[in-house]
C-alpha positions as protocol buffer text, in pm:
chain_id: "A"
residue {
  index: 1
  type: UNK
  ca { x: 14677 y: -18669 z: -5166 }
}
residue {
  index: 2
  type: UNK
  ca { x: 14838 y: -18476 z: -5477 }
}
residue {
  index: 3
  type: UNK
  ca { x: 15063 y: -18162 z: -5428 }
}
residue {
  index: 4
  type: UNK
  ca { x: 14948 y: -17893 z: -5632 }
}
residue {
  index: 5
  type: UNK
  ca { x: 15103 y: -17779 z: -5916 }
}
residue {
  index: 6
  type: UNK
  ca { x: 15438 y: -17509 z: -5898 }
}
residue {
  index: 7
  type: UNK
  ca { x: 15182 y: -17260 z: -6136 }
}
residue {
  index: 8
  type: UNK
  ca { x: 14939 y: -17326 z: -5886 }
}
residue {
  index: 9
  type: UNK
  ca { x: 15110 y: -17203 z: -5569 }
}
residue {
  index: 10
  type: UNK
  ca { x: 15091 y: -16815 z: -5463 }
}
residue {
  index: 11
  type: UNK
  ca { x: 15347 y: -16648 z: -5313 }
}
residue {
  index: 12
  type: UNK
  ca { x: 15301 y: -16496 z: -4999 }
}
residue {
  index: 13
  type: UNK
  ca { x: 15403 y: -16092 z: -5124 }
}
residue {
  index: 14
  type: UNK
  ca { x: 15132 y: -16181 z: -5384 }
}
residue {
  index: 15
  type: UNK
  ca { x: 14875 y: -16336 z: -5164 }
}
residue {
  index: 16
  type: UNK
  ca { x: 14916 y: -16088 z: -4941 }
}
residue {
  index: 17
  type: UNK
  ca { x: 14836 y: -15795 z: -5195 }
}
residue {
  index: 18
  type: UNK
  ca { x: 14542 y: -15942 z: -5311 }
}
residue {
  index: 19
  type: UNK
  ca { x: 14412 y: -15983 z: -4982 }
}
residue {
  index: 20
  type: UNK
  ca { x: 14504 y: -15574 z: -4911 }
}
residue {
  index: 21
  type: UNK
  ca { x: 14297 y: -15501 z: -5177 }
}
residue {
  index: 22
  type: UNK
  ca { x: 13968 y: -15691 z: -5137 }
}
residue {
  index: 23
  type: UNK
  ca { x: 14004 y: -15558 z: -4741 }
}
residue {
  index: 24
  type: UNK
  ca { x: 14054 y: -15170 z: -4904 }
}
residue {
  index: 25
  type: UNK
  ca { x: 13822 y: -15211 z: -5176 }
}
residue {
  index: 26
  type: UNK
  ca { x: 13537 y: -15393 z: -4940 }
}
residue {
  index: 27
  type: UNK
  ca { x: 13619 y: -15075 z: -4683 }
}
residue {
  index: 28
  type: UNK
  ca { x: 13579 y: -14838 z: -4987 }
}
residue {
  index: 29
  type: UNK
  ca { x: 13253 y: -14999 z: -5086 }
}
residue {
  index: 30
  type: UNK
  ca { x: 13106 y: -14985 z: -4777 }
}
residue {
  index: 31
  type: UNK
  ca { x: 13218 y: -14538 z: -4749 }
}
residue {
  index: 32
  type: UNK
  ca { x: 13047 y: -14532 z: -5058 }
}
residue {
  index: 33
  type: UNK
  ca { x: 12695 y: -14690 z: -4954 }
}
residue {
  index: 34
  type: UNK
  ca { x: 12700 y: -14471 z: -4650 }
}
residue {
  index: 35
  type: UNK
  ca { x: 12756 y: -14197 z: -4840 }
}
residue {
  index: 36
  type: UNK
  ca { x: 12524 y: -14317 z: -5100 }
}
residue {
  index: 37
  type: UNK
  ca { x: 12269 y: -14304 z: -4801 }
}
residue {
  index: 38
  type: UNK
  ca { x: 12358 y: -13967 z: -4700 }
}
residue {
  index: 39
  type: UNK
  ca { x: 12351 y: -13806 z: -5035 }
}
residue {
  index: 40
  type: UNK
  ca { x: 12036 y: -13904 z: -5089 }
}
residue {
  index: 41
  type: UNK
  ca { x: 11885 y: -13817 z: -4762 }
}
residue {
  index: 42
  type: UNK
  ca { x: 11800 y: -13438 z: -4839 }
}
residue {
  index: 43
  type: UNK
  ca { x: 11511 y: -13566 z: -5125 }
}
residue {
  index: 44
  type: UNK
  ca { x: 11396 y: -13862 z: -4941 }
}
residue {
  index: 45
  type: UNK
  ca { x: 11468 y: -13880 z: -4587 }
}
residue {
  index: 46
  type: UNK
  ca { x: 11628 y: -14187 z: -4408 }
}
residue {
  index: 47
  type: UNK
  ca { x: 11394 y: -14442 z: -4423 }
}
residue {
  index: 48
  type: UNK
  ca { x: 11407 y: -14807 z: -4452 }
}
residue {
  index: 49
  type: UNK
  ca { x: 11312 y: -14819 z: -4787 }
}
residue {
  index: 50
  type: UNK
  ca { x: 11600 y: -14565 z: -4900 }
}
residue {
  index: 51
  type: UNK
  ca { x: 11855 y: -14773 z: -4691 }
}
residue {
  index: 52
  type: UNK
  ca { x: 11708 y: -15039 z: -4851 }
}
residue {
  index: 53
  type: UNK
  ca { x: 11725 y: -14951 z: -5253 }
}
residue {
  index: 54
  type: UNK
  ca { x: 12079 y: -14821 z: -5149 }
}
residue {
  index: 55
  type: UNK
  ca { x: 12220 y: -15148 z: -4972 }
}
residue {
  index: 56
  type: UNK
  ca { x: 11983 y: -15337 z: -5318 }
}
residue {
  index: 57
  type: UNK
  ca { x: 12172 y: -15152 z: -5578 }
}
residue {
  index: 58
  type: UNK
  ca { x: 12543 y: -15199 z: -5452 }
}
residue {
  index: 59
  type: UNK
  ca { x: 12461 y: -15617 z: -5322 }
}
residue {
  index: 60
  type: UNK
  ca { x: 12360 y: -15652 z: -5697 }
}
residue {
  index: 61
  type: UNK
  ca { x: 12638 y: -15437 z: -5855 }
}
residue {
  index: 62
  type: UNK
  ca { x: 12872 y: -15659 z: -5597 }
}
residue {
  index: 63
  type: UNK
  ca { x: 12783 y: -15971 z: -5768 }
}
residue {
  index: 64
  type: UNK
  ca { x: 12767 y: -15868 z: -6133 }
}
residue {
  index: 65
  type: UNK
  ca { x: 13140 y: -15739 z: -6024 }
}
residue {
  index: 66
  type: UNK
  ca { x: 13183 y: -16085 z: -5862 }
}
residue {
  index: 67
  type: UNK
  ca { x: 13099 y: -16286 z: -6130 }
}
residue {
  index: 68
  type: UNK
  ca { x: 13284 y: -16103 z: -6432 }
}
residue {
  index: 69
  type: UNK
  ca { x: 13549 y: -16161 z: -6198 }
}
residue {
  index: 70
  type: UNK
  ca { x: 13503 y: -16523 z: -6221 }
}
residue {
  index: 71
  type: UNK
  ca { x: 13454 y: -16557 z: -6567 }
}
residue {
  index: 72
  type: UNK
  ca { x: 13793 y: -16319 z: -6638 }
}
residue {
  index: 73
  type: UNK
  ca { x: 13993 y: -16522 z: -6397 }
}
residue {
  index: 74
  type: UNK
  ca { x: 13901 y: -16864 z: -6543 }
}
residue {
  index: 75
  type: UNK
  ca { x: 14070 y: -16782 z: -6867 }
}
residue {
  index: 76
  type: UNK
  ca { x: 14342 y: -16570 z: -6780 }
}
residue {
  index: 77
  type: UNK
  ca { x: 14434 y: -16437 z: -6346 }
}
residue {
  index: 78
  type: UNK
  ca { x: 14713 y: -16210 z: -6335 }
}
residue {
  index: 79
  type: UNK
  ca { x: 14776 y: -15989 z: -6091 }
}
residue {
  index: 80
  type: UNK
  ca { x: 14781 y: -15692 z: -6336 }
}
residue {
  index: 81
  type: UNK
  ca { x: 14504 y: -15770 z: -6460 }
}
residue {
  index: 82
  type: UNK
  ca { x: 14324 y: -15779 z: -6113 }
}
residue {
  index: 83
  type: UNK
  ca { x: 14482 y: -15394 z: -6027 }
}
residue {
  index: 84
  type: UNK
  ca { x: 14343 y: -15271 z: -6311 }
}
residue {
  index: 85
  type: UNK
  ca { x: 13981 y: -15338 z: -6192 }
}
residue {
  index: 86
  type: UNK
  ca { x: 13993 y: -15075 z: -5932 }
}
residue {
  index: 87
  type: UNK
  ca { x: 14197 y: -14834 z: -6068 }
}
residue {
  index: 88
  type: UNK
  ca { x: 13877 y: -14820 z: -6339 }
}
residue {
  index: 89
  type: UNK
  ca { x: 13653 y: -14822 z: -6065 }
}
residue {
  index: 90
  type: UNK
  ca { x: 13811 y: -14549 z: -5902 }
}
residue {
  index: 91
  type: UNK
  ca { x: 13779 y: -14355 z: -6237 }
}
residue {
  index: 92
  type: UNK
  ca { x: 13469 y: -14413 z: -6254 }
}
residue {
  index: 93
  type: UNK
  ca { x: 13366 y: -14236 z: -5928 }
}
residue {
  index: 94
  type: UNK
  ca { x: 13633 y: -13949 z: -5969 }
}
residue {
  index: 95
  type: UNK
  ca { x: 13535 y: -13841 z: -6326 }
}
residue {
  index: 96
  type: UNK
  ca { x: 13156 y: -13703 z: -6263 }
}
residue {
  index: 97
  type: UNK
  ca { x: 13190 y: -13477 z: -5982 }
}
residue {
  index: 98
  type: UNK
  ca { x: 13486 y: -13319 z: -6171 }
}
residue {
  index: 99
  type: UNK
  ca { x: 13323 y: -13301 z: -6545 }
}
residue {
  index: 100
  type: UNK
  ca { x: 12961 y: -13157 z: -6401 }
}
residue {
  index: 101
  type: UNK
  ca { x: 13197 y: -12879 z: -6202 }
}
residue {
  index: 102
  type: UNK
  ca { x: 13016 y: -13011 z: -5849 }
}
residue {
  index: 103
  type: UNK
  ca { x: 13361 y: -13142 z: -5650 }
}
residue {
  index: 104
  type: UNK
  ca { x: 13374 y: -12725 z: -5590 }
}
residue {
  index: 105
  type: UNK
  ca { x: 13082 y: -12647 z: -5421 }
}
């Protein structure tokens, strides 16, 4: 059987972040479909069809995400480079609320 490569092997401090951040970013994910949900209870109830289009849109959003991942980690995987992914993502969801003047009400 052949030993992997030095470049291949991970440390542990490293392996260990990237594991903290698919656990917080899969816990974050999952907040934002319930809230999702909830947010858009008060125009069209609860139903299954709104859980539904809810849970539709973030599976296919998942693996779009998942597979840019893929493609960006074949050429290049740095850790840096995988931080900056959420920080963007975080961005993203913190810049709306704030520029429409809605985080207020």
């Amino acid at each position: 059987m052949e030993q992997p490569s030095e470049t291949a092997q991970v440390k542990f401090p490293e392996r260990a972040l990237v594991g903290s951040l698919a656990f917080l970013t899969g816990a974050a994910i999952l907040s934002l479909e319930i809230l999702g949900g909830r947010m858009l209870q008060p125009y069209f109830g609860s139903g299954l069809h709104v859980w539904g289009s809810v849970l539709s849109v973030f599976m296919v959003s998942l693996a779009l995400g998942y597979w840019l991942g893929g493609k960006l980690s074949e050429k290049k995987a740095t850790l840096s480079r995988l931080m900056v992914f959420p920080v963007i993502g975080g961005l993203l969801l913190f810049l709306p609320p704030h520029t429409t003047g809605k985080a207020t009400s």
